[in-house]
N, C-alpha and C positions, 0 to 999 in steps of 0.2 A: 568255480569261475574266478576266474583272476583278478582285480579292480586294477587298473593301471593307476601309478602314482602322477601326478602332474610335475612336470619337469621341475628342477629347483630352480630358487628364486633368483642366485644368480645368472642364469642361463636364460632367464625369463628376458632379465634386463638387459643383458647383453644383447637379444634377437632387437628388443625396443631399441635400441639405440642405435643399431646399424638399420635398423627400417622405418621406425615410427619416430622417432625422436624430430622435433621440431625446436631447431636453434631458434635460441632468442632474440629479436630485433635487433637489439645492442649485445649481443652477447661475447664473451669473447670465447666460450668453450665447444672446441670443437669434437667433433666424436670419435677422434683417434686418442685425444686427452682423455675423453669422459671414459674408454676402455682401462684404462689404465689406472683408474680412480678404484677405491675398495667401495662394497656395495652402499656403504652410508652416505661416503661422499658423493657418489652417483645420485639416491637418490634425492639428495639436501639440493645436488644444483639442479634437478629436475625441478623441483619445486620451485627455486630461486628462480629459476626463468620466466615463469609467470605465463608460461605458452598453457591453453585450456589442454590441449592434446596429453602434452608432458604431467600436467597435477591429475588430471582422470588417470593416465595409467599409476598412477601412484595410487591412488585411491584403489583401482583396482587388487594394488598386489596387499594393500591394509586389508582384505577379506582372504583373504589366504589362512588357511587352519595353521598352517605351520609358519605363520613368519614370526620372524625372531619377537617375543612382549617388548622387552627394552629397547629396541628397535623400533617399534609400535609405536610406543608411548613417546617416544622423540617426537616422530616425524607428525602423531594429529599434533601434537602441539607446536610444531614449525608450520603445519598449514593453518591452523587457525591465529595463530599470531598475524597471518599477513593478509590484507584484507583480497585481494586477486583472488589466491588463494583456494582462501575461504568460501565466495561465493562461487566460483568453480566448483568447487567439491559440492557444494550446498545443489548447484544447475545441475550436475552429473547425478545428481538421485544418493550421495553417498549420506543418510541423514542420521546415518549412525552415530556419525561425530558431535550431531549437535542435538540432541535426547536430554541432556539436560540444562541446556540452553533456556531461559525466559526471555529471554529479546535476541533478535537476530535483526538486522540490517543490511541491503545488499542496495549499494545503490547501480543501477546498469545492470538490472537481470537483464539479460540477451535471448532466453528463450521465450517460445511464444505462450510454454505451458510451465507450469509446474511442477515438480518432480513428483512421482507416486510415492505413497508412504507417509504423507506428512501426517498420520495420525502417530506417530511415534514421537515427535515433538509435543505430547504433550501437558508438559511444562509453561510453553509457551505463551508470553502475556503479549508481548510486542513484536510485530513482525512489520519493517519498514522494505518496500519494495520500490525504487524510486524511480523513474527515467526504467527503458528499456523497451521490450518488444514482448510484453505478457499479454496471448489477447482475450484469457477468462479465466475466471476464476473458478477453481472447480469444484466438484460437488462435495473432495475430501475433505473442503475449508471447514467445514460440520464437524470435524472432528477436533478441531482446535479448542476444545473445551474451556480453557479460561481465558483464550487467548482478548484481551481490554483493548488493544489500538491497534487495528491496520490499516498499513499505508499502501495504495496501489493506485497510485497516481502516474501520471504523466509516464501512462504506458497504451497500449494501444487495447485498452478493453474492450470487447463489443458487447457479452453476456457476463453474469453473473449467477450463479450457479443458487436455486431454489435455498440450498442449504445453509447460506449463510446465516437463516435463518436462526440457525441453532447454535449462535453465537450468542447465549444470554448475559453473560458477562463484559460483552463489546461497548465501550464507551463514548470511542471515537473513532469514527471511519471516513477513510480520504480515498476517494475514486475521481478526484477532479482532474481535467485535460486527460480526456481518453474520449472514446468513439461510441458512447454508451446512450442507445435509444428509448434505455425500460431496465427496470427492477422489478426482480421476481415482487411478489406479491407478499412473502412468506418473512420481508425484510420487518413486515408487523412484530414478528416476535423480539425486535432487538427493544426489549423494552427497556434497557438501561441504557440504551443511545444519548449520549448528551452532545455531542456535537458530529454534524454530515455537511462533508463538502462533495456539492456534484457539480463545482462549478466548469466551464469547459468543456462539457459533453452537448448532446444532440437534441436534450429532451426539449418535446415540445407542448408538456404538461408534465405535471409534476405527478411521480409517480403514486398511485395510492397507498401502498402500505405506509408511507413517511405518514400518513395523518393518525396513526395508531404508534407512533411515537412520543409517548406521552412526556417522557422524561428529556426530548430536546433542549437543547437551549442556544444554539449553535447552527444552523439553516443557511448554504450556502450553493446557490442556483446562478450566478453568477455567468453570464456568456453563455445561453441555454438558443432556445426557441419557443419559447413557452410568450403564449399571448394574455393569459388569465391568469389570475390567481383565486382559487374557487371559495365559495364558504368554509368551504374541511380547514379552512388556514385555521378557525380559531376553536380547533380540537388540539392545537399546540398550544398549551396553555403556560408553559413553562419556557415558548422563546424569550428569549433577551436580545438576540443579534441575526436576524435575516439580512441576506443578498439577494437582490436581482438586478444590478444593473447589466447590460446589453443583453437584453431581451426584449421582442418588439410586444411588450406589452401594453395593451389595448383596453384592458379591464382589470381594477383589483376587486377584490370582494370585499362590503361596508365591514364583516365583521371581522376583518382585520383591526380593527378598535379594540374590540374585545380582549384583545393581546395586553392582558395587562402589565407585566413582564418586560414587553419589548421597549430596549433600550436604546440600539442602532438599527437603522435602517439605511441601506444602500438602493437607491433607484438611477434609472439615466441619468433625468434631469427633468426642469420642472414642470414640464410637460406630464411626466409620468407622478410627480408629487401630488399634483394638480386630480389624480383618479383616487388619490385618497380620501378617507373620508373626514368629515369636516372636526370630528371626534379626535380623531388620531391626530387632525394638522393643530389642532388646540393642543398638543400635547409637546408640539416642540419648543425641543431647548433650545438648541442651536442649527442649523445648516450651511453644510461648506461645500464646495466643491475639490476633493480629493486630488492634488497636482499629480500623483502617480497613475492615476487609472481616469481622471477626469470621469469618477460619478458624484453624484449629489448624495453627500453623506450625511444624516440626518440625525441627530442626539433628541430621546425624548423623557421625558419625564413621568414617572413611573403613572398608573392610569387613576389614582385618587388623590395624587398630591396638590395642593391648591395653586392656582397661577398668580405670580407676583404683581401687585396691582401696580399698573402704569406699561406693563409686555402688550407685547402684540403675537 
């Protein structure tokens, strides 16, 4: 039986450009020029146009068994030089380019998912996701073994996938401004977690695995729906800086005191200072009201230092 060979890679490009090629907004090349181009130059202003369509088929033809190495080897490195690009190839699933990568950055992922594969990345310590239309996180994140800080903010998350679980290396994790009603359960195991912002989301109690967050220091609840704040607060023994103002909270819990640690406090206003307990409000240093966000911002005094005689 015969194998048939796959047409050559000039011929490839040439069919791309008289049918899939998508000119660049500003661009000035047109596709009777790009014909006429030799195949490098072709594919360097595919790239150069920054069109998603134009860098995927490039990406595609870099998995080709026979395309030229020194050819190869230009072109990832003209894609990842430019940041477009980069995260194009990065959304299109190509994650071969970035295998030995430890931080990656994409700000305006556009898709709703994740590319499959992302267990190949790993190297990976920092992966910043910023702004876009990602709306979960999925259960390959478990395979990000060392990965220490992700950022998946100010995207449209709803769920978060059990396995982040298995992120024990994870330091600090940013899921705030997104559409998020609940954390898996399993988020227990991020026991080297020192700082979580969930501020911005939907919750309207604070999820339970955060109480089995022992190494916290860093609590950010901030523009939630949460009415309470339960006794589990003072199973964080290692905060320094909780958030919660805009939240219509109703009740905090006395052992909030117990936070020996805690250094900043952010509440509405003093309505809501006022559910503290009389423990903790002896412990303030100062309080202001924040001109950028208008909450009551609270400085306190570590919980056995002695109070200056003549304070209130």
């Amino acid at each position: 039986m015969t194998v048939s060979q796959p047409p050559p890679i000039e011929s490839v490009v040439t069919a791309f450009l008289q049918k899939g090629y998508v000119p660049a907004k500003g661009g000035k090349l047109r596709v009777e020029q790009a014909l006429t181009l030799p195949l490098r130059e072709q594919l360097v202003q595919l790239i150069a146009s920054k069109e998603p369509a134009n860098i995927a088929f490039v990406c595609g033809l870099l998995q080709r068994d026979d395309f030229p190495a020194p050819l190869s080897t230009s072109l990832r490195e003209l894609l990842l030089e430019d940041g477009t690009a980069k995260r194009v190839a990065f959304e299109c699933g190509h994650l071969e380019l970035f295998e030995d990568y430890s931080r990656l950055r994409f700000d305006g992922y556009s898709k709703p998912a994740l590319p499959g594969g992302l267990g190949r990345l790993a190297q990976l310590k920092d992966l910043s996701l910023i702004h876009g239309d990602l709306e979960a996180i999925p259960e390959e994140i478990g395979l990000l073994g060392e990965l220490t800080v992700l950022y998946a903010n100010f995207q449209r998350l709803q769920s978060v996938s059990p396995a982040i679980g298995r992120l024990g290396k994870l330091k600090a994790l940013y899921l705030n401004n997104n559409q998020l009603t609940a954390l898996p359960g399993s988020v227990a195991g991020l026991a080297r977690l020192e700082k979580l912002h969930l501020d911005g989301n939907r919750f309207d109690h604070v999820p339970s695995g955060i109480w089995h967050m022992s190494s916290l220091r860093d609590l950010d609840l901030t523009g939630n729906q949460l009415t309470r704040i339960p006794d589990e607060i003072a199973q964080l023994s290692n905060l320094e800086h909780l958030r919660l103002g805009s939240n219509p909270i109703k009740a905090i819990s006395p052992r909030i005191a117990e936070l020996s640690r805690l250094e900043r406090l952010s509440l509405n206003d003093e309505s809501d200072f006022r559910l503290l307990p009389e423990e903790l409000q002896a412990r303030v240093k100062d309080k202001y009201v924040c001109e950028m966000d208008g909450y009551l911002e609270i400085n306190l005094r570590a919980k056995h230092s002695p109070v200056p005689l003549g304070s209130k």
